[in-house]
ZAMARGU-4260 file (C-alpha; in steps of 0.2 Angstrom, whole numbers, plus 5000, padded with zeros to 4 digits):
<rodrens>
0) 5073/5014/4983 | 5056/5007/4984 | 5047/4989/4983 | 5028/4987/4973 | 5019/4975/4981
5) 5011/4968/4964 | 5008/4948/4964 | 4992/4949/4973 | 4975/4942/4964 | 4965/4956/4966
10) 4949/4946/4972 | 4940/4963/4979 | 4938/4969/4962 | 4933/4951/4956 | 4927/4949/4941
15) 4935/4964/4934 | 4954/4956/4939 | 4948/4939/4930 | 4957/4946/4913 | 4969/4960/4920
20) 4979/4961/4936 | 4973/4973/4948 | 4991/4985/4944 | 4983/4986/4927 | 4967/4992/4931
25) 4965/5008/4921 | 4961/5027/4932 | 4957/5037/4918 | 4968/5036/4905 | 4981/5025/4913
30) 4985/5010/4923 | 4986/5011/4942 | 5002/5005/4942 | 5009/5017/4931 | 5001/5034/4940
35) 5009/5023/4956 | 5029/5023/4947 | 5026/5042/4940 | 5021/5047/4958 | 5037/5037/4966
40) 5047/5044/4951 | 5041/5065/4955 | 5047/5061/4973 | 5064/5055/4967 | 5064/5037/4966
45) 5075/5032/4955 | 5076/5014/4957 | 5060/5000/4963 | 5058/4984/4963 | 5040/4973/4959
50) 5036/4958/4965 | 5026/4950/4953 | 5015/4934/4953 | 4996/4933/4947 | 4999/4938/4928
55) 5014/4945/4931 | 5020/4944/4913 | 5005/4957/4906 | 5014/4968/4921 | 5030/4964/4915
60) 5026/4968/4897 | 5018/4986/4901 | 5032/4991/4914 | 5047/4984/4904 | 5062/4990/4914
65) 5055/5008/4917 | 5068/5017/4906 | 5051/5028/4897 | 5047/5035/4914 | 5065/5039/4919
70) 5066/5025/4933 | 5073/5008/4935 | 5063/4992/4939 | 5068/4975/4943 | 5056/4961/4945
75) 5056/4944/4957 | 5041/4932/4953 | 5034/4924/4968 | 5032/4906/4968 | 5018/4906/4977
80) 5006/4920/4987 | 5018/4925/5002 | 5005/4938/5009 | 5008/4959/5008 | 5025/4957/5017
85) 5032/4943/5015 | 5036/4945/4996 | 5052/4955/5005 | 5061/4940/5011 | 5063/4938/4993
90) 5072/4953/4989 | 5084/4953/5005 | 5101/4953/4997 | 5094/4969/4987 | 5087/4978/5002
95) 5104/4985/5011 | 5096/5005/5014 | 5082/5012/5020 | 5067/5009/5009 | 5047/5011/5003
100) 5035/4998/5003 | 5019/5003/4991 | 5005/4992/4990 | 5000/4991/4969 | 4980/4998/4974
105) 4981/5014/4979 | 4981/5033/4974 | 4989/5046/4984 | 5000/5062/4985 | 5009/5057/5000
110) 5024/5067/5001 | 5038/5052/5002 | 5051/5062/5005 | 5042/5071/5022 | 5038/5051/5028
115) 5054/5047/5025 | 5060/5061/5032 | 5049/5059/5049 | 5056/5041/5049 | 5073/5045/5050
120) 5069/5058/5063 | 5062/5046/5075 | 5071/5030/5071 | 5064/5012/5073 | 5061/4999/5057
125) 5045/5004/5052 | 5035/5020/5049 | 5017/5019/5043 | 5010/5031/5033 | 4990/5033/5041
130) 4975/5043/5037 | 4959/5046/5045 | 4943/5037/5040 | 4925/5041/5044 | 4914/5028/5044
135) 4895/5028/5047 | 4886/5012/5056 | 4870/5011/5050 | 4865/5002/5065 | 4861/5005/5084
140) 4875/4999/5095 | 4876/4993/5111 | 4889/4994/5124 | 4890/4980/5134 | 4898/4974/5153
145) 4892/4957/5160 | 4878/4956/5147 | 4869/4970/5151 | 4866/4986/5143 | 4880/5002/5150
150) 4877/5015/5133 | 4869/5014/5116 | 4871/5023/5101 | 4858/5025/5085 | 4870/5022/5070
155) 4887/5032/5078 | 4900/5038/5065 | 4917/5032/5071 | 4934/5038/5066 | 4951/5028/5065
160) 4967/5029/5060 | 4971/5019/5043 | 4986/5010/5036 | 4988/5018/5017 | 4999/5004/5012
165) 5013/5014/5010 | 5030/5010/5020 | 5046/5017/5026 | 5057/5002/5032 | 5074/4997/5038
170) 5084/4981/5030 | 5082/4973/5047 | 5064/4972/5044 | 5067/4956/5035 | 5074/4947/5050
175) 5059/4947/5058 | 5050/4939/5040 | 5048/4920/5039 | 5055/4912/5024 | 5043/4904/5012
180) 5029/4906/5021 | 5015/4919/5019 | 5016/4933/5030 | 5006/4950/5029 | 5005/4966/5037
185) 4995/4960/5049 | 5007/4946/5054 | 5021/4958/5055 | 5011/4973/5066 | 5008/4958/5079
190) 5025/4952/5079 | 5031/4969/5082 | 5020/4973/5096 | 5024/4955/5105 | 5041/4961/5102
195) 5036/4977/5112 | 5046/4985/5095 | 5041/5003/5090 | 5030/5007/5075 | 5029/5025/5071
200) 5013/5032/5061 | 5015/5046/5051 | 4999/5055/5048 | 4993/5059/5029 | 4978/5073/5027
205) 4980/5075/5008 | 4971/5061/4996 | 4972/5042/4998 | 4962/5031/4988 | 4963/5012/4992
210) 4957/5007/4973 | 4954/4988/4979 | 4938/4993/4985 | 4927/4994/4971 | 4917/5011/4978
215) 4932/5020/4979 | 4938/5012/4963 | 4923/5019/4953 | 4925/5036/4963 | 4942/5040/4956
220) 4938/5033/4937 | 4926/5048/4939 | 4938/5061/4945 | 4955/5057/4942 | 4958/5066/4925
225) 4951/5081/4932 | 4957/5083/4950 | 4968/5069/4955 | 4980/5068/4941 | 4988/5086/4946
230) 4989/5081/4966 | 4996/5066/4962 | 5008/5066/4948 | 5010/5084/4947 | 5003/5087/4930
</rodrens>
């Protein structure tokens, strides 16, 4: 079973989401959304639920209830934005087994059945799926104790360890949620760590593209029928 997180407003890709939600964006010839159910559906999701809210009904229309892709799809509208987690709450009578979360912006060939796998192994309510990002800083960098210079650094290229906005969660999750309230992955990292609660990471070296940034959204329009589709969808 798995949730898509779909109701946000895509504002990063602003003013491409003015007329389409950011599920429709098109990667090649199809819409994110689409290559995100075929990719959950290869890995033998059989059943997902969308919660829907910025024009949910063009989402509605495209996805229908999933029967042409082998998969079924329920939808729960938000009455308002309730953040990249809290849009759970909603779906808490349906959530009673261990279960994906997928963020609706991404392109990946995560293997869901090895993260689930690792998550049953080491237990706990969440496992995050994380990959490694470089990232260069084009400027010089000081390091700093009581105002005074201790090291510096002529545009350092740092590595971290980076959500991919995909999920493995237990139905108690939802407890810790707050109802009708906005409530993001953020929220819920800090919760757990004032909680002194584990969160495992399970570490992805394969492809992950966040298609909410509008670089890497233009890097896979170019390369997605011609390399990605196969690591992805498997055809």
């Amino acid at each position: 079973m798995a949730v898509i997180q779909a109701g946000g407003k895509g504002v990063r890709l602003r003013p491409y989401t003015m007329l389409l939600p950011k599920p429709l964006m098109p990667v090649g010839d199809l819409p994110v959304i689409e290559v995100i159910v075929k990719w959950l559906r290869r890995w033998g999701v059989t059943k997902t639920y969308m919660t829907v809210g910025y024009l949910g009904h063009l989402i509605r229309a495209l996805c229908g209830d999933g029967n042409q892709w082998g998969i079924q799809i329920d939808y729960n509208q938000e009455p308002e934005p309730l953040g990249t987690i809290g849009a759970l709450k909603l779906l808490k009578e349906n959530l009673t087994e261990t279960f994906f979360n997928i963020n609706s912006d991404l392109i990946t060939d995560l293997n869901l059945r090895a993260l689930r796998a690792f998550h049953v192994k080491h237990g706990g309510l969440v496992t995050v799926a994380v990959t490694e990002r470089i990232v260069k800083t084009e400027l010089g960098v000081f390091e700093v104790e009581n105002d005074k210079m201790v090291d510096f650094h002529e545009k350092p290229t740092m590595k971290y360890l980076a959500s991919c906005g995909v999920y493995c969660m237990e139905p108690e999750i939802l407890d810790l949620i707050p109802n009708g309230s906005p409530f993001g992955f953020d929220d819920l990292m800090n919760t757990m760590l004032h909680k002194k609660m584990p969160v495992w990471l399970y570490r992805h070296d394969g492809l992950w593209l966040d298609i909410g940034r509008e670089e890497d959204y233009k890097s896979v329009q170019q390369s997605f029928m011609k390399e990605y589709k196969l690591r992805v969808l498997g055809c």
